[in-house]
VMD Tcl script that draws the C-alpha trace (Angstrom):
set ca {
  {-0.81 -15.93 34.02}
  {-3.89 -17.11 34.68}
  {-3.62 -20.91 34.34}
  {-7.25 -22.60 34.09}
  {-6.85 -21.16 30.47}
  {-2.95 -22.15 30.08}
  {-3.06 -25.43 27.75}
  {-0.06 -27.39 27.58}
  {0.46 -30.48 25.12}
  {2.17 -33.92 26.12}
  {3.43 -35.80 23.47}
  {5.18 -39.15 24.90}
  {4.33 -42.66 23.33}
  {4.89 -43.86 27.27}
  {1.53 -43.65 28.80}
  {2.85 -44.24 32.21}
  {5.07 -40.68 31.50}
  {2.15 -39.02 29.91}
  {-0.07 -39.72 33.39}
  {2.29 -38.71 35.53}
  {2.89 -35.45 33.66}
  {-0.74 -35.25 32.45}
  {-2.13 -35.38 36.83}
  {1.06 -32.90 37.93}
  {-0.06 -30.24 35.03}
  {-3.61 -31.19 35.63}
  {-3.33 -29.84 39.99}
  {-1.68 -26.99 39.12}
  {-4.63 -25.87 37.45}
  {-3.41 -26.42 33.65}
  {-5.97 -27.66 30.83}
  {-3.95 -30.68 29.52}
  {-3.84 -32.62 25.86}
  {-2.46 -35.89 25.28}
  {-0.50 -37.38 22.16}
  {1.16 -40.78 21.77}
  {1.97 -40.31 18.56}
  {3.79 -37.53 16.42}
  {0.83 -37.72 13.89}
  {-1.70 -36.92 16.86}
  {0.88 -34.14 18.38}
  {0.60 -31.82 14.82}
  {-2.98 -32.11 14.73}
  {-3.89 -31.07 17.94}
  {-1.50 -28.17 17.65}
  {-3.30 -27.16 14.49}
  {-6.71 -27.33 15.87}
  {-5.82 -26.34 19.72}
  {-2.95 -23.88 19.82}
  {-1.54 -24.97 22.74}
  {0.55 -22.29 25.26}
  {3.33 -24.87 25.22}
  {4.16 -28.77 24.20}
  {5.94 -30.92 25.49}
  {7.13 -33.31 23.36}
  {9.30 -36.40 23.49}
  {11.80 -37.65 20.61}
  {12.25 -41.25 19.85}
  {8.81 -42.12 18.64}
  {7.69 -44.73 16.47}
  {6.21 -42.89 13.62}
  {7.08 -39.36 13.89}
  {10.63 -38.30 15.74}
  {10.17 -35.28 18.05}
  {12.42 -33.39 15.80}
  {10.14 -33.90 12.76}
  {6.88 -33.14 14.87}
  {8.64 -30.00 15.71}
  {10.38 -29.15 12.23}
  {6.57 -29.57 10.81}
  {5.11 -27.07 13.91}
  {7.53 -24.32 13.24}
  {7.11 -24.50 9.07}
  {3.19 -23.91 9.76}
  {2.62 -20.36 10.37}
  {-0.49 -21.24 12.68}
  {1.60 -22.78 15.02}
  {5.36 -21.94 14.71}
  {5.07 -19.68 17.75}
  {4.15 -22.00 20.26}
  {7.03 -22.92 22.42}
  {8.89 -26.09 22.43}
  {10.49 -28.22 25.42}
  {12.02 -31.36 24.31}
  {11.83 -33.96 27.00}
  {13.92 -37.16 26.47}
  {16.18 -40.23 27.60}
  {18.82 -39.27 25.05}
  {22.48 -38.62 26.51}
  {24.19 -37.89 22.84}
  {25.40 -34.47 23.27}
  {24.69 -34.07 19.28}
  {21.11 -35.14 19.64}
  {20.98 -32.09 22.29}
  {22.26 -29.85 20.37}
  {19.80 -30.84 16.96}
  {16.65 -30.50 19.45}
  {17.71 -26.76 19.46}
  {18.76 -26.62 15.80}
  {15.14 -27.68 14.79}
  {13.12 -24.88 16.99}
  {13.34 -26.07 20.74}
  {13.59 -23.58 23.45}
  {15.01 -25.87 26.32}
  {15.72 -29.79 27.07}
  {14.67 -32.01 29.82}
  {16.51 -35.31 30.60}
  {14.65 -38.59 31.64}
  {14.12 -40.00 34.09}
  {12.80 -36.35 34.94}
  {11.93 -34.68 38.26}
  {8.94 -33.17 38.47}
  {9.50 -30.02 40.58}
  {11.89 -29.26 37.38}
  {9.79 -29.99 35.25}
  {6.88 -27.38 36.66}
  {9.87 -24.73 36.85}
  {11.08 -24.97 33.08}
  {7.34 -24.92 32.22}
  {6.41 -21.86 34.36}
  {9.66 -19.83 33.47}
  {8.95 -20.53 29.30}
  {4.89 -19.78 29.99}
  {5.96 -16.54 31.53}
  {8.68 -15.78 28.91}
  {5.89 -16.04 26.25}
  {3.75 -14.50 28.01}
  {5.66 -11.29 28.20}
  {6.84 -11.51 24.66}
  {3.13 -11.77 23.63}
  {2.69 -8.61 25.54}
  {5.47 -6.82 24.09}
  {4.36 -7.81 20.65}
  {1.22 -6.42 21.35}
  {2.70 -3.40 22.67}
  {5.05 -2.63 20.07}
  {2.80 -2.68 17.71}
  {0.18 -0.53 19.32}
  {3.08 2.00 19.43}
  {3.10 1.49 15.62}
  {-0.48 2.05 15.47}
  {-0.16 5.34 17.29}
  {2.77 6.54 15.36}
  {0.82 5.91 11.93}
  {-2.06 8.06 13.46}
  {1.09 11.02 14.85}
  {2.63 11.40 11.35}
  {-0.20 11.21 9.70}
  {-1.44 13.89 11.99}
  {1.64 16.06 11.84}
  {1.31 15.29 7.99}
  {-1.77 16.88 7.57}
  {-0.40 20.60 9.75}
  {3.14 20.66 7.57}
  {2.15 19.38 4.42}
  {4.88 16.60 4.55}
  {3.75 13.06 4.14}
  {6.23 11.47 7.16}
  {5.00 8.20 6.74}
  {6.35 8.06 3.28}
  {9.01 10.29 4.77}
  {10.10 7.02 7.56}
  {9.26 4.22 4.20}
  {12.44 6.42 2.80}
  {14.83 6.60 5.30}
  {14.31 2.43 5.48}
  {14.68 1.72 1.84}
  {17.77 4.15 2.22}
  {19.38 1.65 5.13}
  {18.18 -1.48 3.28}
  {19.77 -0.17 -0.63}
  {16.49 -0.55 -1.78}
  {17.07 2.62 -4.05}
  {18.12 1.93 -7.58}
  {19.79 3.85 -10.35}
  {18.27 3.32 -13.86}
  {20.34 4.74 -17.27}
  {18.42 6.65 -20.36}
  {20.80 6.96 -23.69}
  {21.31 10.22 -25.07}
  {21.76 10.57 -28.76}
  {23.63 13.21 -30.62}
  {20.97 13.96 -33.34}
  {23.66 14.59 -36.11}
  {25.79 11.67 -36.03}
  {22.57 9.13 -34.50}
  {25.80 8.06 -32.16}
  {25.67 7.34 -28.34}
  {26.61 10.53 -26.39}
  {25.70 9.65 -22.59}
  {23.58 8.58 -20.29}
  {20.99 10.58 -17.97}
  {21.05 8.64 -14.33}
  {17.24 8.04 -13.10}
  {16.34 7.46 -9.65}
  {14.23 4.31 -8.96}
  {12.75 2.69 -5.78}
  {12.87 -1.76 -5.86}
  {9.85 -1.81 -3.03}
  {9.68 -5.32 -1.36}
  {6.37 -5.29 -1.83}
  {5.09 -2.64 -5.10}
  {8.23 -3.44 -6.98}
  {9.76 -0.39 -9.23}
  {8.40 2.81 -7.77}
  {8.23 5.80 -9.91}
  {10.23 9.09 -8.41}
  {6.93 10.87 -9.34}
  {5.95 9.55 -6.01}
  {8.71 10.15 -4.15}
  {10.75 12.75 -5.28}
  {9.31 15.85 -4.24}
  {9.35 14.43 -0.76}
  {13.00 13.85 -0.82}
  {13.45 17.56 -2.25}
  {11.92 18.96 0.29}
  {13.42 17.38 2.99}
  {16.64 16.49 4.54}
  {16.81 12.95 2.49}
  {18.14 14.70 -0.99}
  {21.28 14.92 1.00}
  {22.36 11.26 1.70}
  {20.55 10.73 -1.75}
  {21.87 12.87 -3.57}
  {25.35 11.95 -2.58}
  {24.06 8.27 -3.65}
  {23.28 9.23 -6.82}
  {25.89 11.12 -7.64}
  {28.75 8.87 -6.14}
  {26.98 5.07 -7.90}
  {26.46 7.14 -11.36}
  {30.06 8.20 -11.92}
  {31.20 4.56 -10.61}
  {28.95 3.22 -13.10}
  {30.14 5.49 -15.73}
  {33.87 4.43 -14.85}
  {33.16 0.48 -15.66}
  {31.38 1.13 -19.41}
  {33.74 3.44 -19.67}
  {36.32 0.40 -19.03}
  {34.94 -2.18 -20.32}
  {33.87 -0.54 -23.50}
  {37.19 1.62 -24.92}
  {35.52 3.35 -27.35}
  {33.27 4.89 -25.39}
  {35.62 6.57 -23.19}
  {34.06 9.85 -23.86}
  {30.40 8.98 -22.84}
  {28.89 11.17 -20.35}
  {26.71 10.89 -17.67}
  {23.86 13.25 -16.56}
  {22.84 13.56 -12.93}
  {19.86 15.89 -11.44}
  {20.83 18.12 -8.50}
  {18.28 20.45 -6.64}
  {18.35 23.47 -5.37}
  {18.55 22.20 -1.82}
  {21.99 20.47 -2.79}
  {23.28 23.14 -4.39}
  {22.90 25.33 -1.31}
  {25.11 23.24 0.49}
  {28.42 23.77 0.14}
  {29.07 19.95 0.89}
  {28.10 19.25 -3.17}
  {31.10 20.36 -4.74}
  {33.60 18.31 -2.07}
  {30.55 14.92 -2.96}
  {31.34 15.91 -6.50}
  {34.98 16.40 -6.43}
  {35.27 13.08 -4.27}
  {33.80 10.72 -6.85}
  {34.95 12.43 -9.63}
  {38.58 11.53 -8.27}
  {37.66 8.00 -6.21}
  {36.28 7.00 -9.92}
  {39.23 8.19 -11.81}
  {36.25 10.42 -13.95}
  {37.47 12.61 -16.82}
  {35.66 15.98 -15.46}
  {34.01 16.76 -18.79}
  {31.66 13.79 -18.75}
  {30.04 14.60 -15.80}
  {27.00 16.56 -16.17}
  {24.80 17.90 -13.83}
  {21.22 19.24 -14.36}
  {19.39 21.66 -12.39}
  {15.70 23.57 -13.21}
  {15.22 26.41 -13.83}
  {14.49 27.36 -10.97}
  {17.48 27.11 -9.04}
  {19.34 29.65 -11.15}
  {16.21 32.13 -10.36}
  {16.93 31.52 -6.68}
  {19.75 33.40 -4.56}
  {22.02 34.73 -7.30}
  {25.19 35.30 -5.62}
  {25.13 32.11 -3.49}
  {24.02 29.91 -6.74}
  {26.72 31.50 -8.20}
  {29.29 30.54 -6.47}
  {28.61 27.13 -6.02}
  {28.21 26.80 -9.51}
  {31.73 28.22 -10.12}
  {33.51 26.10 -7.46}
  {31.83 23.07 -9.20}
  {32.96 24.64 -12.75}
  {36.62 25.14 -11.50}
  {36.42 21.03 -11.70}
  {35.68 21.64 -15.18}
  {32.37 19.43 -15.19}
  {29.78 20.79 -17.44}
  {26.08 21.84 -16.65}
  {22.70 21.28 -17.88}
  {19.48 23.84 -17.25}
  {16.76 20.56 -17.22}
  {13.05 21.56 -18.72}
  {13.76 24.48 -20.30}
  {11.05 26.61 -20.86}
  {8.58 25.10 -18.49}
  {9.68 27.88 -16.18}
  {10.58 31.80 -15.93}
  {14.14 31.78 -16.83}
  {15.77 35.19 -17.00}
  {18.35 35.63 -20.34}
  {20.48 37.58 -17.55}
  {21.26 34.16 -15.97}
  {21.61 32.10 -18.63}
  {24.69 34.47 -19.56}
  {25.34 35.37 -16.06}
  {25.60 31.29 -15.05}
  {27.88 28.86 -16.57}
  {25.55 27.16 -18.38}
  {26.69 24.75 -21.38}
  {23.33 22.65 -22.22}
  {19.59 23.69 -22.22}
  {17.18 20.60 -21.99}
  {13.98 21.50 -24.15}
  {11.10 19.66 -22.05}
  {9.29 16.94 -23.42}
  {5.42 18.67 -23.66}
  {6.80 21.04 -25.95}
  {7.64 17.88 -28.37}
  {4.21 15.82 -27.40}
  {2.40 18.81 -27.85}
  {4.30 19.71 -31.66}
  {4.71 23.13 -30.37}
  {7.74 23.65 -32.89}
  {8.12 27.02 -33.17}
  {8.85 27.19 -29.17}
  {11.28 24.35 -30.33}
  {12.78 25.99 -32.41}
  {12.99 29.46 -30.51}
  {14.94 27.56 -27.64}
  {17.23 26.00 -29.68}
  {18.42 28.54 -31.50}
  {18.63 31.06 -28.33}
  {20.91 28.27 -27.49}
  {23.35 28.49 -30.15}
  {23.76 32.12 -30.41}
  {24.50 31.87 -26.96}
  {27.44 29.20 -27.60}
  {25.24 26.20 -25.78}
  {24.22 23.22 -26.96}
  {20.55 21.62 -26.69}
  {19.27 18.46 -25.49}
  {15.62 17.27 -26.64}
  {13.29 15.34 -24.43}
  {10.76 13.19 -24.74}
  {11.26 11.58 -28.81}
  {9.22 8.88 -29.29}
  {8.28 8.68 -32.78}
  {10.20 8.96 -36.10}
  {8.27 11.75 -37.31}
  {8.84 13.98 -34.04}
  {13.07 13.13 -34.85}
  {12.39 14.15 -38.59}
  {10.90 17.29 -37.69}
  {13.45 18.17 -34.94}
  {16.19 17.43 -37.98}
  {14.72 19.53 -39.82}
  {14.64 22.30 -37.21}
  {18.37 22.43 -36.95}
  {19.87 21.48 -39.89}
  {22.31 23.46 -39.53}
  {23.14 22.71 -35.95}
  {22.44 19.57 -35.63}
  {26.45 18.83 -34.19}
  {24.72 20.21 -30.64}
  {21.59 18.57 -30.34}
  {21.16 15.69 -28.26}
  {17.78 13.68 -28.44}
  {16.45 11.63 -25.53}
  {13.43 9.42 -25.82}
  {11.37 6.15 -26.20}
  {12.24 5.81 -29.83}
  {15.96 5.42 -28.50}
  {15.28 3.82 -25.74}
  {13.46 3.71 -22.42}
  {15.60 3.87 -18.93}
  {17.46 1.06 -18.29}
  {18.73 -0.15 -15.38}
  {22.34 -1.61 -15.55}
  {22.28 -4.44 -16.90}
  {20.19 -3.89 -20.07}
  {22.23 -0.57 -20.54}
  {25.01 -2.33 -20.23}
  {23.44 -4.91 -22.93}
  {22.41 -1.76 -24.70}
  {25.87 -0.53 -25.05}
  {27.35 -3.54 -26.00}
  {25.04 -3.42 -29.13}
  {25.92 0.29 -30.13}
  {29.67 0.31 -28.34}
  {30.76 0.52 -32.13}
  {28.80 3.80 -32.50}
  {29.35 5.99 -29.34}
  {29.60 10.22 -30.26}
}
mol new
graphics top color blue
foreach p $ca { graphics top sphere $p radius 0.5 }
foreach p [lrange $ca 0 end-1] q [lrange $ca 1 end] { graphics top cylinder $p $q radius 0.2 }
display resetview
């Protein structure tokens, strides 16, 4: 360290202490400020940024411990290191000095060989934390420029990728709850679980920023087994606390990555049983396009998790190429008509699904319902079915997470299906 540009601070209402100090610092080639008061010590450390201070405690307007309480609050100054220097013997005293933000204690009457020591050991500690600061976070610099490079040749955004895996360790990942209606009754039926991100810093994050990331990578495991595991726990307590509800349901998404894994039906299988979960009222949702994908494997998957006797949901039905061979093939029980078919009023595709539905034995679920009119029409639609169709939607409700669904339910507890 090269010390003609080293400044150290004295702070000592004794201005015999303060030259003797001040002339020792001063021939070793330090630049040297002087404070007799605790009022003088904070402003020079403000406007000079001393390397170091040192900085006595029984003072007659400021204590060293408040001079050093006030440093350390400031964010311009709370890195600059602290040795107390002082007569004091109490061991208590000692130990406050630390307490407060000081990195080491010197007893008067002091020896000035020490002295220079303790100063030239905490310089050079600094100094080589400064340096690994620096370093570390010119490694972050050239990791932001890597994954963004390595983003750009695999199509994978690894920077959100890394933000992930964080939020995953920290339980910044939320689950939020949207009610399901059966259309015939207007009664509760269930619950879909929706994925949310609480960012320290952006707040809620939609998953349409997220979730085809997770997908796609190796994150939809520990996720998924999240999901599934906190939405049948949550089930379990309104299920408790609200007895007449003991037949509400709850609907989690799966993908096709999780479904290729055998390791889904022992995730399912464990909460279902560590949440004392009546099979039935677990429902799980896949796309279309897993049951277009490797027919034999899906298939049995799908059967081991059917042997549980949970029941299963094709989500945004229609939106894809869905072959009628599967949907008698699979062991499908629900078809989820996608909300665009609804904002867009195309009713006679509506009405097409839901009725390929029935003859089939299945029941329907209707997305996206946020006016009275659009519930009205879809009434009218299935008059004569309306016992299986489920409506989801603003005009019910928007996803809550679990403590307004919890409020939510505790309004309508007296009218679950």
């Amino acid at each position: 360290m090269n010390k003609s540009k080293t400044t150290i601070l004295l702070v000592d209402d004794t201005r015999y202490n303060l030259q003797i100090l001040s002339n020792m610092l001063s021939n070793q080639g330090y630049d040297v400020l002087e404070a007799i008061n605790g009022g003088d010590a904070i402003t020079l450390a403000i406007t000079h940024l001393p390397d170091l201070i040192l900085l006595d405690i029984k003072m007659p307007d400021i204590s060293g411990y408040e001079v050093c309480i006030n440093l350390k609050s400031n964010p311009i100054t709370q890195q600059i290191p602290i040795i107390f220097i002082s007569s004091i013997e109490d061991v208590e005293e000692k130990v406050e000095a630390f307490a407060v933000g000081g990195i080491d204690f010197i007893n008067k009457p002091f020896h000035l060989i020490e002295v220079l020591a303790r100063i030239e050991t905490h310089l050079r500690i600094s100094s080589l934390q400064t340096q690994l600061l620096e370093q570390t976070k010119l490694l972050e610099s050239q990791n932001i420029i890597l994954q963004k490079e390595l983003s750009s040749l695999t199509g994978i955004n690894w920077v959100l990728y890394s933000e992930l895996q964080q939020a995953i360790e920290r339980k910044e990942l939320r689950l939020f709850y949207q009610p399901i209606f059966n259309l015939k009754t207007d009664l509760i039926n269930g619950f879909e679980a929706l994925i949310r991100w609480q960012h320290p810093e952006r707040g809620i994050v939609s998953p349409d920023e997220f979730i085809s990331l997770v997908e796609s990578t190796d994150l939809i495991y520990p996720i998924g087994q999240w999901v599934i595991n906190t939405a049948c726990e949550q089930l379990r307590i309104w299920q408790k606390c609200f007895p007449k509800c003991s037949n509400l349901t709850m609907s989690v998404n799966v993908s096709t990555k999780q479904i290729a894994e055998l390791n889904l039906v022992e995730d399912v299988r464990r909460a279902l049983c560590d949440h004392q979960i009546n099979p039935h009222c677990l429902k799980l949702e896949i796309t279309e396009g897993t049951v277009m994908g490797n027919r034999e494997h899906t298939l049995q998957i799908l059967h081991q998790l059917k042997d549980l006797k949970i029941q299963f949901c094709i989500d945004d039905f229609g939106t894809g190429y869905s072959s009628l061979r599967r949907l008698t093939d699979f062991p499908i029980d629900i078809l989820k008509i996608d909300r665009s078919f609804i904002y867009n009023e195309e009713w006679i595709i509506v009405k097409a699904i839901g009725s390929l539905a029935f003859i089939l034995g299945k029941s329907i679920v209707v997305e996206g319902i946020e006016t009275r009119a659009q519930l009205t029409v879809l009434k009218s639609l299935f008059s004569s079915s309306l016992e299986s169709c489920y409506g989801q939607g603003y005009l019910f409700a928007k996803p809550l997470n679990a403590e307004l669904a919890f409020e939510f339910l505790e309004d309508n507890s007296v009218i679950c299906d």
